[in-house]
C-alpha positions as a printed NumPy array, in Angstrom:
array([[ 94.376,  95.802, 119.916],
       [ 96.761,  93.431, 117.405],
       [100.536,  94.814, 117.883],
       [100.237,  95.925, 113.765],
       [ 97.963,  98.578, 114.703],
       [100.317, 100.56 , 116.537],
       [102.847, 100.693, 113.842],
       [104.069, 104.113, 113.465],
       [103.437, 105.084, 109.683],
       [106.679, 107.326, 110.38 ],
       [109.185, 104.7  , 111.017],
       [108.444, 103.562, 107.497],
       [109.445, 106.385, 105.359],
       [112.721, 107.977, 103.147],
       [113.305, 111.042, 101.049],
       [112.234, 110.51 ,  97.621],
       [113.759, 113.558,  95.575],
       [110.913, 114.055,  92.405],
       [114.243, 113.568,  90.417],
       [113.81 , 109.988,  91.021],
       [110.454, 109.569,  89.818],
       [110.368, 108.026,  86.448],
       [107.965, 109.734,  84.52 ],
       [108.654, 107.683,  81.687],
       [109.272, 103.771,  81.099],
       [112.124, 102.87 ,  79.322],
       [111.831, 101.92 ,  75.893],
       [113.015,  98.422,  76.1  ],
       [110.623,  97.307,  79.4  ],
       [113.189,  94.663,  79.903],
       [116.286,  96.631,  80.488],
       [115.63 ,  98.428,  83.347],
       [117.908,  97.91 ,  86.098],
       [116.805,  94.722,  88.468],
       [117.994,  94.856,  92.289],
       [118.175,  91.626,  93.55 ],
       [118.178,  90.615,  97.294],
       [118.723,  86.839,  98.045],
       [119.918,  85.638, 101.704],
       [120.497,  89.369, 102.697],
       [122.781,  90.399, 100.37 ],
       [122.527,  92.713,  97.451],
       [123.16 ,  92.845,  94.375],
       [122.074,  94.436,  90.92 ],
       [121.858,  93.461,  86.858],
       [118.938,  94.348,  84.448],
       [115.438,  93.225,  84.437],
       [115.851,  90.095,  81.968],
       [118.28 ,  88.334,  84.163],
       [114.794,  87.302,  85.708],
       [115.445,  84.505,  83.548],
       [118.393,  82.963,  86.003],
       [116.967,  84.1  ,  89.181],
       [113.689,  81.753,  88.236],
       [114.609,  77.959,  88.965],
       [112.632,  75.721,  86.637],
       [111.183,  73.942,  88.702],
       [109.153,  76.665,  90.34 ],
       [106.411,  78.744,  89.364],
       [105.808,  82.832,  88.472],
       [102.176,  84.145,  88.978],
       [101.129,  87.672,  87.49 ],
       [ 98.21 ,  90.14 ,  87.621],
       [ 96.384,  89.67 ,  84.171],
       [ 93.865,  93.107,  85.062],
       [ 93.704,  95.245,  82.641],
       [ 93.556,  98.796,  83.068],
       [ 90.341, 100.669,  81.801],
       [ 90.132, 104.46 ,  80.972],
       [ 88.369, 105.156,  83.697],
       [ 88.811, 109.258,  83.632],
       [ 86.198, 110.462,  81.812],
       [ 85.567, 114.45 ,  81.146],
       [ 82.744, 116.123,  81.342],
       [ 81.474, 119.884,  81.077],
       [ 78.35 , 121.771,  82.717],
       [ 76.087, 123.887,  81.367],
       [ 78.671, 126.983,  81.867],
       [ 81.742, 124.927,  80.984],
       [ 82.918, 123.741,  84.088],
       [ 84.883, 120.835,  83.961],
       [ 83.836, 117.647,  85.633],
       [ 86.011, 114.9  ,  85.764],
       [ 84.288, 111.311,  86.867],
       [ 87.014, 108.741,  87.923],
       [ 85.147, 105.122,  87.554],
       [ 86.353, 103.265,  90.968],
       [ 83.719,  99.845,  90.484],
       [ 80.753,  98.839,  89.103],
       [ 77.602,  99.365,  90.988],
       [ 74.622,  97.605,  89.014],
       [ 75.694,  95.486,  87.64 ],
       [ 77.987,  94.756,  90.224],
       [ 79.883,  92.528,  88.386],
       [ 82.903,  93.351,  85.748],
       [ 81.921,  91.243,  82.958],
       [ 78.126,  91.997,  82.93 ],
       [ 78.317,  95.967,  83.471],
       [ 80.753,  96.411,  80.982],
       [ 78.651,  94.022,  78.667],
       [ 75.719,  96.44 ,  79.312],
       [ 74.014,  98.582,  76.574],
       [ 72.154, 101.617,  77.023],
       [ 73.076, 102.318,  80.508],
       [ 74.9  , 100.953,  84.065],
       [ 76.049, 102.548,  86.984],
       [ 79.373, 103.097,  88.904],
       [ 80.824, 104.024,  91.917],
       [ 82.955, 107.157,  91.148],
       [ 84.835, 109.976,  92.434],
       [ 84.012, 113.524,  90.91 ],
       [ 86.159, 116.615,  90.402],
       [ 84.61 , 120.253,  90.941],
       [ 81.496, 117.854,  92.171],
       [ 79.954, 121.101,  93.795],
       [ 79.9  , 122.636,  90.109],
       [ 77.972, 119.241,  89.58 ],
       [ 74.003, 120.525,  90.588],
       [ 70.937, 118.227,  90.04 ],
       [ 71.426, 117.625,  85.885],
       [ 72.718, 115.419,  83.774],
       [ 76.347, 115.583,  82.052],
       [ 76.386, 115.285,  78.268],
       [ 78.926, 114.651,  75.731],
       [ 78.626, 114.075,  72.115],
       [ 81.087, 112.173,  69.971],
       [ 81.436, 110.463,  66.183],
       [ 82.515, 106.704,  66.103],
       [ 82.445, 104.718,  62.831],
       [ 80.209, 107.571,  61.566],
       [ 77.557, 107.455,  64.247],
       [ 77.069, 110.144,  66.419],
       [ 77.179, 109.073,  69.969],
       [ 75.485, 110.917,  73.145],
       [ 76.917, 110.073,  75.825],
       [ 75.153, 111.206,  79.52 ],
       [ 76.123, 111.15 ,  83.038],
       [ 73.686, 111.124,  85.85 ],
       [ 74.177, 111.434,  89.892],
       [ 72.078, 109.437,  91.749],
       [ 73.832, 109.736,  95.03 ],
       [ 76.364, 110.558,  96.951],
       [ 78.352, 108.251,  99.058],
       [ 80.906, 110.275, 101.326],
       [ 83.646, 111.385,  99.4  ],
       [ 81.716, 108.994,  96.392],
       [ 79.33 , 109.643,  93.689],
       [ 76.689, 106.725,  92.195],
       [ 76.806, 107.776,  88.658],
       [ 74.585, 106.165,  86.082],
       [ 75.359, 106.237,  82.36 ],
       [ 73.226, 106.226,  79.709],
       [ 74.127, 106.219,  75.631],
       [ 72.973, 106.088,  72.126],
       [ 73.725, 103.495,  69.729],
       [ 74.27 ,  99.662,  70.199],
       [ 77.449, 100.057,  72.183],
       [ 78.793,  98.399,  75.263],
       [ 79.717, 100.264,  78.167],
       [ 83.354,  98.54 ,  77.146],
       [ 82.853, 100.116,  74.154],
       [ 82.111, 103.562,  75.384],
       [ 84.811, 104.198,  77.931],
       [ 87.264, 103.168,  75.233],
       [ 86.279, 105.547,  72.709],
       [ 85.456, 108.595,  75.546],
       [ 87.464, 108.042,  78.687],
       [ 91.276, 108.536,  79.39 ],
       [ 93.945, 105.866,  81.237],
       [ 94.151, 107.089,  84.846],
       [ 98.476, 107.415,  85.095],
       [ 99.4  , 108.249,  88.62 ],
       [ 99.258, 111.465,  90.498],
       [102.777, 111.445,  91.428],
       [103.799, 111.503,  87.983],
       [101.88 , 115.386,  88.229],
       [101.295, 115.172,  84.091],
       [ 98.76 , 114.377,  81.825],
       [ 98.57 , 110.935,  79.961],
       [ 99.738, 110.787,  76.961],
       [ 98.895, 109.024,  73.974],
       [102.117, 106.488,  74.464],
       [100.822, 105.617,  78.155],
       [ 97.614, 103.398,  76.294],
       [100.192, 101.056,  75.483],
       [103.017, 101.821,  78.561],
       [100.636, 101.807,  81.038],
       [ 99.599,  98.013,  80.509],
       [101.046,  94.584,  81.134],
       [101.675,  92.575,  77.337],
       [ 99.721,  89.588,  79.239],
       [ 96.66 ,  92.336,  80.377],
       [ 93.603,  90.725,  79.825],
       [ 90.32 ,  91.179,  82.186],
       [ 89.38 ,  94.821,  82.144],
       [ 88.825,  96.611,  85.41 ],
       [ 92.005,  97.856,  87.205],
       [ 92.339, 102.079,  87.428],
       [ 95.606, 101.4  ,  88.083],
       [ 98.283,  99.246,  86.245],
       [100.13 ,  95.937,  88.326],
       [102.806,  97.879,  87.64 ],
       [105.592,  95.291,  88.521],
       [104.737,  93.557,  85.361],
       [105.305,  96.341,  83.42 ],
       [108.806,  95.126,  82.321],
       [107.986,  91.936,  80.69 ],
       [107.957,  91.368,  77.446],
       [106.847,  88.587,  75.254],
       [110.008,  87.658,  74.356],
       [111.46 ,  87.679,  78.08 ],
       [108.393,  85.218,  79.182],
       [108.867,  83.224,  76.31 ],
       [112.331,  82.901,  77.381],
       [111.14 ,  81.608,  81.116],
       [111.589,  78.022,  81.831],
       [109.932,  78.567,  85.073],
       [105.88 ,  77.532,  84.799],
       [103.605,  80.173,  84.923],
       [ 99.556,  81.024,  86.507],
       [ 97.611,  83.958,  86.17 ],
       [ 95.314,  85.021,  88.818],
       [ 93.005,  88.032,  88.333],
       [ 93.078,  91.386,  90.752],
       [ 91.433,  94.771,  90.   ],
       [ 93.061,  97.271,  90.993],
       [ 91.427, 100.214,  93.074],
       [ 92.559, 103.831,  93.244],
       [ 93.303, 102.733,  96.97 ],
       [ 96.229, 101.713,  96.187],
       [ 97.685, 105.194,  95.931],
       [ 95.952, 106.04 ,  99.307],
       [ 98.429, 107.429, 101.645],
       [ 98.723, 106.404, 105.108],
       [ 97.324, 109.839, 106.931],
       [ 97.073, 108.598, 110.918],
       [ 99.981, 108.607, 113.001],
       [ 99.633, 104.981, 113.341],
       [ 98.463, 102.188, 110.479],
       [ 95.608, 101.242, 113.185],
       [ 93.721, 104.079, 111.511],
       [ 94.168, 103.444, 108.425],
       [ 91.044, 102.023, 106.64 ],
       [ 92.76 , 100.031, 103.337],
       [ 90.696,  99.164, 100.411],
       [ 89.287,  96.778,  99.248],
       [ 89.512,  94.866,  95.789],
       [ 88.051,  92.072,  94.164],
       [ 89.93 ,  88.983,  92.72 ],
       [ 89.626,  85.844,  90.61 ],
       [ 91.373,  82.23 ,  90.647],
       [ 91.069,  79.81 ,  88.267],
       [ 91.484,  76.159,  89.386],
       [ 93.716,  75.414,  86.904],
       [ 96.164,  78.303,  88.759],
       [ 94.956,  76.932,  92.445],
       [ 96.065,  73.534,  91.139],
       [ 99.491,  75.014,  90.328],
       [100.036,  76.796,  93.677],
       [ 99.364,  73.431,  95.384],
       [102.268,  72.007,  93.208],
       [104.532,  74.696,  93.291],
       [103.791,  75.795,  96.7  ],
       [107.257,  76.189,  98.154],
       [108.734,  78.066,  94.993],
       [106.188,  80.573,  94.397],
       [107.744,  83.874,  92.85 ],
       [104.866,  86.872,  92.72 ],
       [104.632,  89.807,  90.357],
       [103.609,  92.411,  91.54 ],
       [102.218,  93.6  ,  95.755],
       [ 99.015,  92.786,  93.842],
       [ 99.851,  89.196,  93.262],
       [101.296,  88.862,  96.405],
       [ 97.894,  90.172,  98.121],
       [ 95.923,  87.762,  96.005],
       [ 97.93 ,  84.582,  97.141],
       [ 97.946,  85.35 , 100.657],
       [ 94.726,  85.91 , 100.915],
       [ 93.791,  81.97 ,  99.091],
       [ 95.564,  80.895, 102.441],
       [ 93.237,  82.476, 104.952],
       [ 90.344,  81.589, 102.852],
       [ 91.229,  78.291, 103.158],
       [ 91.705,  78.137, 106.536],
       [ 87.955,  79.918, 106.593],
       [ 86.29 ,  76.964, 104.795],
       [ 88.168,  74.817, 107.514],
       [ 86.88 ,  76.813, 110.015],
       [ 83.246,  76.513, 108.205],
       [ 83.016,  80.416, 107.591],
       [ 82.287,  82.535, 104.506],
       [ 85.537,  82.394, 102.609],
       [ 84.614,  85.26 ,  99.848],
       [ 85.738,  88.221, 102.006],
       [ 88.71 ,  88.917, 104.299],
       [ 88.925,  91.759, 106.237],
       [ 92.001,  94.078, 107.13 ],
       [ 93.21 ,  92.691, 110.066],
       [ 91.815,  89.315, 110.236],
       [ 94.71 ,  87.735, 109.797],
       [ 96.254,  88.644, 112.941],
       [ 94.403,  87.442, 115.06 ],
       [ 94.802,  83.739, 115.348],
       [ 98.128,  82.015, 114.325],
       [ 96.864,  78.765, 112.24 ],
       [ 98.81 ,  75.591, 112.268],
       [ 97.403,  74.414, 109.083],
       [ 99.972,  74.621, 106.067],
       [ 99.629,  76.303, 102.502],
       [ 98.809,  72.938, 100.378],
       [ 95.99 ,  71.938, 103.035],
       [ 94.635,  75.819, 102.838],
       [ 94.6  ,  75.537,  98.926],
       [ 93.28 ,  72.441,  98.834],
       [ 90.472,  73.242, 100.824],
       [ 89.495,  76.277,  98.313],
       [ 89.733,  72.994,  95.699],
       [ 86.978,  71.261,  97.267],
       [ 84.874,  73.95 ,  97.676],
       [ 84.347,  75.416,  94.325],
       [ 84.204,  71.984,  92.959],
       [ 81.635,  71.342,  95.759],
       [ 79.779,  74.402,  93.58 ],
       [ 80.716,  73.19 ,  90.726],
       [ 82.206,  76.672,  89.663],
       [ 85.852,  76.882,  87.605],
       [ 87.522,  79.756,  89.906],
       [ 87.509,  81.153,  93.125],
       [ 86.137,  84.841,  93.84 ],
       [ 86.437,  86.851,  96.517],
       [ 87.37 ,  90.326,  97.915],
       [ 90.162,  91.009, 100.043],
       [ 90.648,  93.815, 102.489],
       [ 94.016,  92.496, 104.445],
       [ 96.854,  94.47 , 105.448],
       [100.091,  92.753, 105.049],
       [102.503,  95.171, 107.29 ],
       [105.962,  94.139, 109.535],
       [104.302,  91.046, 111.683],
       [102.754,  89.384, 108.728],
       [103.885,  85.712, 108.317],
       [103.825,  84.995, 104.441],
       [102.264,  81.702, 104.011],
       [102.126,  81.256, 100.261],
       [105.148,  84.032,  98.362],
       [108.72 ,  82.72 ,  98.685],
       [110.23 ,  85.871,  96.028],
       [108.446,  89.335,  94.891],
       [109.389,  90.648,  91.536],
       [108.083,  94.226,  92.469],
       [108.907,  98.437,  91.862],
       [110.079, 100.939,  94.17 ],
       [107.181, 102.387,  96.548],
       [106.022, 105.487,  97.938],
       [106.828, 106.422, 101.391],
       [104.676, 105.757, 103.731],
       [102.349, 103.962, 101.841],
       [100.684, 100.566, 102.28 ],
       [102.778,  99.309,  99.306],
       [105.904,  99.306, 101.551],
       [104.753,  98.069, 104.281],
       [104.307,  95.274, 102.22 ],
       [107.456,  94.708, 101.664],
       [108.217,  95.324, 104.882],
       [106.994,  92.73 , 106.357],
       [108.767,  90.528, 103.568],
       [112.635,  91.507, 104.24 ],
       [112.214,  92.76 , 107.401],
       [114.125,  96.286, 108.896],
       [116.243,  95.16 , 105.632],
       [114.132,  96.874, 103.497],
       [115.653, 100.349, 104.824],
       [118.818,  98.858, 103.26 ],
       [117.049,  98.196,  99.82 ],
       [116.124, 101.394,  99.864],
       [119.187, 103.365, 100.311],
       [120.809, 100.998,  98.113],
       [118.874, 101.946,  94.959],
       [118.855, 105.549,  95.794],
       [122.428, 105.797,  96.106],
       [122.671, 103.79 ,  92.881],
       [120.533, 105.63 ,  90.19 ],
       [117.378, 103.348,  90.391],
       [114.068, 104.883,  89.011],
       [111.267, 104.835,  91.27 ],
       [107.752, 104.483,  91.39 ],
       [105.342, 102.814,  88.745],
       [107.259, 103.854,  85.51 ],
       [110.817, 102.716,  87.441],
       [113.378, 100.234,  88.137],
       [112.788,  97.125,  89.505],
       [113.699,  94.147,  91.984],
       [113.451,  90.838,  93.227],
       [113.188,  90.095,  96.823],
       [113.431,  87.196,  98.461],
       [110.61 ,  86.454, 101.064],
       [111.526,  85.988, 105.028],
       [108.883,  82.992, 104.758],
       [106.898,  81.216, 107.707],
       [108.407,  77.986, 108.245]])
């Protein structure tokens, strides 16, 4: 067994009074407050002092996702609510092409009052643009805790289409409220793009277009999907047991050429980003090692200690989708990065204030070090709002060298 696996989930907690939770952004996303810690020291300002902290001659990389409403509410025959949570497509597997579909597609879901759920299909009905709309949900099987759902519907609509008009953006449980009208617009980045997250890169929540236009840094996108793993908690004694999740990702060469010129001044938004970029490393080093690069697995990572450095990695991923003749880089990614983890690719995380216990701060974790206990008491003693609607703040990265 890998030393990581017998991390004690325990040793990486705090008290987190629900007084701290912001259960509302601020209405200026840029004026939060910003905790910055650079060559163990801390100290504090407001989010758009980002713009001093980010040499120019460096590069900033977000999460471009976008977050679907992907709660969608159903009733049975008696008028029991059912509430289907869309987790991934399922045929067709792909993002683009299922929520292109028309007529019908399936998902992988999760299902409230499932057992209130027997063998017969879910119907709504709805106007749009003067059409009426019937809207059907069918379980085809269950998966564990997971439902196959297919959808079917009237009129020439996409599935895109559909879940806008019907569905609801999935907020987080913590905030224990419903969404609100305001959280459509909140509850997304203003660079959002790619449909498919359930759950917002919140550490990109406080830009604005103003603040990036004031950036003289460069800047990528890279595309990750967020999974409703990511609020997960951590339930065995030690992370070993732990099974994370998995979510799917996209590169573009033009932002793999970027990381190969930047790569020593990489600033991530978001544990998202950072997840993303660390796994293009260990990809590379699979197509050096002449394995399947497309998936990496939770604790794969840890168990060899490469020599190979972060512009040979990236280059490698170069050559092979050019090899393909393909544009970007996809893949899934399963890894864990806990305390152990050498970063290879982040030198600074722009990121929010985490859950305890959860996967999230391990993360950073394993970026400051036993530091991050500091952090932590730091912004609790100093009126910082927490979670995905909170405060934010830039860390710099205890980096491989």
């Amino acid at each position: 067994m890998i030393p990581q696996q017998s991390i004690k989930i325990a040793d990486y907690t705090y008290n987190l009074p629900e007084q701290k939770i912001a259960k509302f952004p601020l209405k200026e996303r840029d004026k939060c407050k910003l905790l910055i810690y650079k060559d163990k020291e801390i100290s504090e300002g407001v989010f758009s002092d980002i713009t001093e902290l980010l040499d120019k001659d460096s590069l900033l990389v977000v999460n471009n996702t976008k977050v679907i409403p992907a709660r969608l509410e159903f009733f049975n025959e008696n008028g029991a609510r059912i509430e289907i949570f869309c987790l991934e497509p399922f045929s067709p597997a792909d993002y683009e092409n299922n929520f292109a579909a028309k007529n019908s597609c399936q998902w992988k879901c999760l299902a409230g009052n499932l057992k209130r759920w027997k063998n017969f299909n879910l119907k709504r009905e709805f106007s749009y643009n003067n059409q009426n709309i019937i809207f059907e949900a069918e379980k085809t099987e269950v998966l564990g805790g997971e439902v196959i759902v297919k959808f079917s519907w009237s009129g020439d609509y996409t599935f895109s289409d559909i879940i806008d008009i019907a569905g609801q953006i999935p907020i987080p449980p913590y905030l224990n409220r419903k969404a609100e009208t305001s959280d459509s617009v909140d509850y997304q980045t203003v660079y959002s793009h790619f449909k498919g997250s359930v759950a917002a890169p919140t550490a990109g929540l406080h830009f604005t277009p103003q603040l990036l236009e004031n950036l003289e840094c460069e800047k990528a996108a890279l595309t990750l999907h967020v999974g409703a793993g990511t609020f997960k908690p951590v339930k065995s004694e030690t992370i070993g047991g732990h099974e994370m999740h998995r979510e799917v990702f996209e590169v573009s060469r033009d932002t793999l050429e970027k990381i190969l010129k930047f790569s020593s001044k990489i600033t991530a938004v978001g544990t998202t980003s950072v997840r993303t970029l660390e796994t293009l490393y260990w990809s590379g080093i699979k197509i050096l090692k002449g394995e399947n690069p497309v998936t990496l697995s939770q604790w794969e990572c840890y168990e060899n200690e490469p020599n190979t450095d972060a512009e040979t990695a990236i280059r490698a991923i170069i050559d092979f989708i050019d090899k393909k003749g393909e544009k970007s880089f996809k893949a899934s990614t399963s890894v864990m990065i806990c305390p152990g983890y050498k970063y290879r690719i982040v030198n600074n995380i722009i990121t929010n204030f985490h859950q305890p216990q959860s996967t999230l701060l391990l993360l950073v974790a394993a970026a400051v070090g036993e530091d991050w206990k500091k952090i932590y008491d730091y912004a609790l003693n100093n009126n910082f709002r927490f979670l995905s609607y909170g405060d934010s703040c830039f860390l710099k990265v205890e980096k491989l060298e």
